[in-house]
N, C-alpha and C positions, 0 to 999 in steps of 0.2 A: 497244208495249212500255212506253210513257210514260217514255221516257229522256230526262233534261233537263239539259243542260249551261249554264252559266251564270260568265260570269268576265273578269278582265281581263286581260289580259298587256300586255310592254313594246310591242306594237303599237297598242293601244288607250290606252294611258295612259301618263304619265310618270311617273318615276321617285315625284315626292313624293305623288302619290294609292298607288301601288302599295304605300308604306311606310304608307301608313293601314289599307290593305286587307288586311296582311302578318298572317300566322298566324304564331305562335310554337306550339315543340311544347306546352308547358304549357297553353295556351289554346282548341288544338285540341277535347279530350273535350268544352267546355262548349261551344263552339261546336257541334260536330255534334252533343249532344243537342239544345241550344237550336233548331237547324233541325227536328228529326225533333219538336218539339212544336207547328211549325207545323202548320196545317188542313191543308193540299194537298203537304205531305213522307211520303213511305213510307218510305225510305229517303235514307240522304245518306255522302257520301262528300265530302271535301275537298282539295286539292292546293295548298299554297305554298309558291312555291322565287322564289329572287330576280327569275326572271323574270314571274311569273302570280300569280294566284290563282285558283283554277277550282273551283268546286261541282257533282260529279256525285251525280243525283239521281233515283231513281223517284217519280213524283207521281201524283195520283189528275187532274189536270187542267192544261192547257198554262199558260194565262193565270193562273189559279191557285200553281201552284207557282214562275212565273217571279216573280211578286207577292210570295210569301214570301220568295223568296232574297235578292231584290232589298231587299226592306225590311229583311233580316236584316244585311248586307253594310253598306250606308249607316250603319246603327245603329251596328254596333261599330266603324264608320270614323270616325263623325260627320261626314259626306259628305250633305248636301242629295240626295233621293231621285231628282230630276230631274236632280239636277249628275251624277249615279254613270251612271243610265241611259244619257249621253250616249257611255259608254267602256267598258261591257259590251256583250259577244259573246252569243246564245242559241243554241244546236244542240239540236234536238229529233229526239229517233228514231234513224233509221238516220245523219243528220247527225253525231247526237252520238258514234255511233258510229265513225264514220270521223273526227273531230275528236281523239277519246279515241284510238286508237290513232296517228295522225299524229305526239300529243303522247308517247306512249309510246317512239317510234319516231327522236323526236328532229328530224322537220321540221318541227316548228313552233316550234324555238327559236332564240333568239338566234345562235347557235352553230349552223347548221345540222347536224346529225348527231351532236350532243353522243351523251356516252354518260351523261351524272351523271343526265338526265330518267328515266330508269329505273330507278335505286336510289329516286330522289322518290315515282315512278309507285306502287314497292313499299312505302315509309315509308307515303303516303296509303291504301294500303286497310290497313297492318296497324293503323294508327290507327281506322280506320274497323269493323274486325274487334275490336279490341279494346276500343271504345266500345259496341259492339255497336249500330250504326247502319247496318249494309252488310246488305241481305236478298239473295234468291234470284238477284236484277236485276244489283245492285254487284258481289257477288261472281263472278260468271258474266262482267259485260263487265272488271272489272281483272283478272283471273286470266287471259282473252283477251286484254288488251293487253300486259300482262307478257310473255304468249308469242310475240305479234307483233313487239313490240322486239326481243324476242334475235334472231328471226329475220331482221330485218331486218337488224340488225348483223351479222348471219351469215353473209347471202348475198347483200347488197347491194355496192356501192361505196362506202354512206355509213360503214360501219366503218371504212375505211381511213381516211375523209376527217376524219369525227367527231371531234371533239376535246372538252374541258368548259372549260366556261365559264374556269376558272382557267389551261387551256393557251394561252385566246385572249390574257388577259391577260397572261401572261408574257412574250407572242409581243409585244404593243405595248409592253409593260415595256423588253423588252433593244432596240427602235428608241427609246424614249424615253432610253435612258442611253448611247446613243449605241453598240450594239454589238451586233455579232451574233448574241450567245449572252447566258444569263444565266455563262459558265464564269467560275469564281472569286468571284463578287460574292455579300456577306455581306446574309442575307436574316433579317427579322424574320417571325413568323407571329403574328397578334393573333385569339385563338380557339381552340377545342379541339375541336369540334365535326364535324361529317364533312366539310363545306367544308375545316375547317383544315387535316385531316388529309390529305385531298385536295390542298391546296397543298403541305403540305411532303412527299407524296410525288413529285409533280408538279416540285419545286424539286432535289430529290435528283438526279431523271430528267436534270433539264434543266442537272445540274452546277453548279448554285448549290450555295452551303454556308450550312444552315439554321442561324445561331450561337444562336437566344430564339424560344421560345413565350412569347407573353405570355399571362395571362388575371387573372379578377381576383384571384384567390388563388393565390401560387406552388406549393399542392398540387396544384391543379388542372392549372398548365402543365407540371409533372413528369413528370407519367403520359405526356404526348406527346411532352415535349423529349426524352425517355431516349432512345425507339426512334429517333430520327437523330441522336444523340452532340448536342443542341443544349441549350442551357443553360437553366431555367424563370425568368422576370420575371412582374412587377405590374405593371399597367396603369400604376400612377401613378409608375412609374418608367423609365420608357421614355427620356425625355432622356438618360441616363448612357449608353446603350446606343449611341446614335446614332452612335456615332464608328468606330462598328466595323459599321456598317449602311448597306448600296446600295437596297435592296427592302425594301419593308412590304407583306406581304396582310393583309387585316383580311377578317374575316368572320363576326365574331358574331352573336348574335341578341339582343343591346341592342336595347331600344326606342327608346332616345337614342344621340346618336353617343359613342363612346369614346377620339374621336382630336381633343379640339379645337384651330382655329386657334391657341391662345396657345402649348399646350403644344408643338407642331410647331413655330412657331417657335423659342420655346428649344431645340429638338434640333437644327434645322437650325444653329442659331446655335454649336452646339458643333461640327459638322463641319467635319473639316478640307477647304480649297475643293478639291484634289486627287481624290476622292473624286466630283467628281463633283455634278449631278442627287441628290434624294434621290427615287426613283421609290415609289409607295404606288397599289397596286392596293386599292380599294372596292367588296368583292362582295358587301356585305350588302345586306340590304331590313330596315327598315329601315335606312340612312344609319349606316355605322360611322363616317366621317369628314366634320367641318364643310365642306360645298361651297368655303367660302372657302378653305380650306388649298390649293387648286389656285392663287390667286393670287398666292400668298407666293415672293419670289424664291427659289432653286436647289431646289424642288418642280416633283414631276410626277405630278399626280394621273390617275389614270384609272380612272372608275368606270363603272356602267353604262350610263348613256348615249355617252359616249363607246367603248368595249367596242361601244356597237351601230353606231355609226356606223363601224367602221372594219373591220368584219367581213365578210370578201368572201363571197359565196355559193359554197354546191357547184357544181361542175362540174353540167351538164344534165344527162350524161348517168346519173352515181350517181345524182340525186335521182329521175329520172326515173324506174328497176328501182327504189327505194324506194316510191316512190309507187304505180308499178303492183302491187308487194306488197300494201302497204298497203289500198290501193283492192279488191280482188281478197276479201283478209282480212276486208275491214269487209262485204262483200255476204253472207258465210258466215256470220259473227258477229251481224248485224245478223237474219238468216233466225233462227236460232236463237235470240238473243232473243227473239223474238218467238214461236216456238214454245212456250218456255218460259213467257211470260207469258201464254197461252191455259189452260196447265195447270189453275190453280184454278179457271175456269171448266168447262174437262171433267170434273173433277172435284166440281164442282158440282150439275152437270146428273147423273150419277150417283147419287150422293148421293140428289139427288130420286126419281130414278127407285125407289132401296132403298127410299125412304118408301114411295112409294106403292105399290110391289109391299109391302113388310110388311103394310102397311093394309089393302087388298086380300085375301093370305091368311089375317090375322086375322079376316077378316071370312067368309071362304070358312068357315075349320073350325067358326064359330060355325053359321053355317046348315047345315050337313053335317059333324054329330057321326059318323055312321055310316061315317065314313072312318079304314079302318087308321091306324097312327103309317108304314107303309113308303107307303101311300097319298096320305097327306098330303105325305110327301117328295116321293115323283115328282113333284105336282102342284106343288109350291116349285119343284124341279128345273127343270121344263118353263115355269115360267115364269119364271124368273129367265134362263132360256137363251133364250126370245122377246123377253125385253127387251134382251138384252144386245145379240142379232142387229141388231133395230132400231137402237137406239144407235151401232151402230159402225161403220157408213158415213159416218153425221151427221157422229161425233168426227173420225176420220179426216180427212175431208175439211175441217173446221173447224180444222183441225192445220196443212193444207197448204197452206189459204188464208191461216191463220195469218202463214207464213212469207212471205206476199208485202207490196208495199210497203205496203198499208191494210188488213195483218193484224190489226190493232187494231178495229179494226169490225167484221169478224167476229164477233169475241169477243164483243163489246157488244151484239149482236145475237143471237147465243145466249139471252145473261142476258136478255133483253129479251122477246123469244118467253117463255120457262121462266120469268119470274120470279125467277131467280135472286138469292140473296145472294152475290155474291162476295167473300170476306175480299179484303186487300191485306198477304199475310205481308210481316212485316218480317226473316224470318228464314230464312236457308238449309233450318232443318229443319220448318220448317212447312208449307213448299212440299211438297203429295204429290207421291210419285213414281211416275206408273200404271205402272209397270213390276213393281209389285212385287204377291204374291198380295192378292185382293181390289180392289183398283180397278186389275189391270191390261190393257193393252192388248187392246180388245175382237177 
């Protein structure tokens, strides 16, 4: 199927490479053309969420397409091509397959069993749809992993267990301020964005009381602060706020941090000492907040790295009925893949076949003018019905083998035998569908 996954997450890298590597939505379209005009890209699909960055990819070649991503990736990091290498993952094939849905599924994050990795999952192809950089390949495995996560979530243990990222955080929030709940403590939200909106519904849940959306223009934090009775601020005005504040979540998509050291100290410096820890959860990628602000006396910073270190794992046995899902799903998905990318090749070899039977009857009626126009039919007929008999053991069984684990070679062997030209659609509807009259199912 030449499915190629390629990427880093907080297991492979830390925090300050991940913010080099970090997609903003704006940057997205230019990045996933700029992929799909490399040599060895067919299609491309992109995922970044504070924890990863991951590039799913149809490619005309392994080594090839892992070479373009990889040089693409470094580039807009400005990351030494050898330094990146060292802290990217490659899942090729049915690999990538079971990788892709794992991540959809929510075990392979930070948070084991989150549920936010599947609103990302969904963001990443309709990006990817909307670039129009997702072909027959992308669209077929994230449409499948989209349907694999709910399922999981569905019928697993890990929904119950599952939590997002911003639960975990609140959860070492109210142990950092010394309490068992977040109930009553006045919470800032810095961001407007589906993260933020995610915290302060998450803050609501958990009986905090959300008093400021901050963001950088007070129109902007309006639209968010109305729907929980919270008031809208300006980023550069956050000190005056402080006194009336236990909790800050930040999680913008700033390039630079939005919370620095000087200015946290002036806020802290206005708190009254009663009050408490001033606790600031840091969920951006990007860095919303200067590392040092965790140093500053009556702060408690807790960002991603820490978030991962103190993050206890599912229980065995939820993960274990998610995995077996999972695993079960990706042998189905990964069959069918591969099915599907045999298609233009059987529809190739067809193709050919029209040639040369056309050739062939043009050539017949020239030499045998003395045949009726119902005579000449038959004879179309009857041969266009011996070719097709032939052909469709071949296809079939090219289909079947298709679906097994070095289904990819089959194909290739086809084109290879026949000569074929095989296109590499980059588009859902380029892809024939022999099902339908004229090149269907022999």
């Amino acid at each position: 199927m030449n499915l190629l996954v390629v990427g880093a997450s907080y297991r492979t890298a830390d925090v300050s490479l991940l913010e080099r590597l970090a997609v903003a939505a704006q940057e997205l379209p230019g990045l996933l053309t700029g992929l799909l005009r490399r040599d060895h890209v067919t299609e491309v699909a992109v995922l970044s969420t504070c924890n990863r960055v991951e590039v799913y990819a149809g490619v005309s070649t392994f080594h090839g397409g892992v070479a373009d991503i990889s040089a693409t990736l470094a580039q807009r990091a400005g990351v030494d091509p050898a330094l990146l290498a060292h802290h990217l993952y490659v899942h090729w094939d049915a690999d990538a397959v079971t990788h892709t849905l794992r991540v959809a599924a929510g075990l392979d994050s930070m948070v084991a069993g989150e549920t936010q990795i599947l609103g990302q999952v969904r963001e990443a192809y309709a990006a990817a749809t909307d670039a129009d950089t997702a072909g027959r390949l992308l669209h077929d495995l994230l449409q499948q992993a989209l349907r694999v996560g709910k399922r999981a979530h569905a019928e697993t243990g890990i929904d119950a267990a599952g939590r997002s990222v911003v639960s975990a955080a609140l959860d070492l929030a109210a142990t950092a301020a010394g309490a068992t709940s977040l109930a009553d403590r006045g919470a800032l939200v810095v961001g407007t964005g589906s993260m933020g909106a995610l915290a302060l519904a998450t803050l609501s849940r958990a009986g905090a009381t959300p008093r400021y959306v901050a963001s950088r223009t007070e129109q902007r934090a309006a639209r968010l602060a109305n729907a929980y009775a919270a008031r809208p601020a300006v980023l550069s005005q956050l000190a005056a706020h402080m006194s009336e504040i236990d909790l800050v979540v930040s999680a913008t998509a700033s390039p630079h941090p939005v919370l620095t050291t000087e200015a946290i100290a002036a806020a802290v410096a206005s708190r009254p000492a009663y009050r408490g820890p001033l606790v600031i959860c840091d969920l951006a990628v990007p860095r919303d907040v200067e590392p040092a602000v965790g140093q500053l006396p009556g702060v408690e910073l807790i960002d991603l790295p820490r978030l991962a270190a103190g993050e206890p794992s599912l229980a065995t046995a939820e993960v274990a009925a998610a995995e077996e899902l999972v695993a079960a799903e990706a042998a189905t998905v990964s069959a069918g893949l591969r099915d599907v990318a045999v298609v233009p090749t059987v529809a190739a070899l067809r193709a050919r076949a029209d040639e040369v039977v056309a050739s062939e009857l043009s050539r017949l009626a020239g030499r045998l003018p003395e045949l009726s126009d119902d005579q000449q039919a038959e004879v179309a007929h009857a041969v266009h019905r011996l070719v097709q008999r032939l052909l469709h053991q071949p296809t079939v069984r090219v289909r079947q083998l298709a679906a097994g684990p070095d289904g990819h070679s089959y194909a290739a062997v086809l084109a290879e035998l026949f000569d074929l030209q095989v296109p590499q659609p980059r588009r859902v509807d380029e892809v024939p569908d022999l099902t339908e009259p004229g090149g269907g199912a022999a």
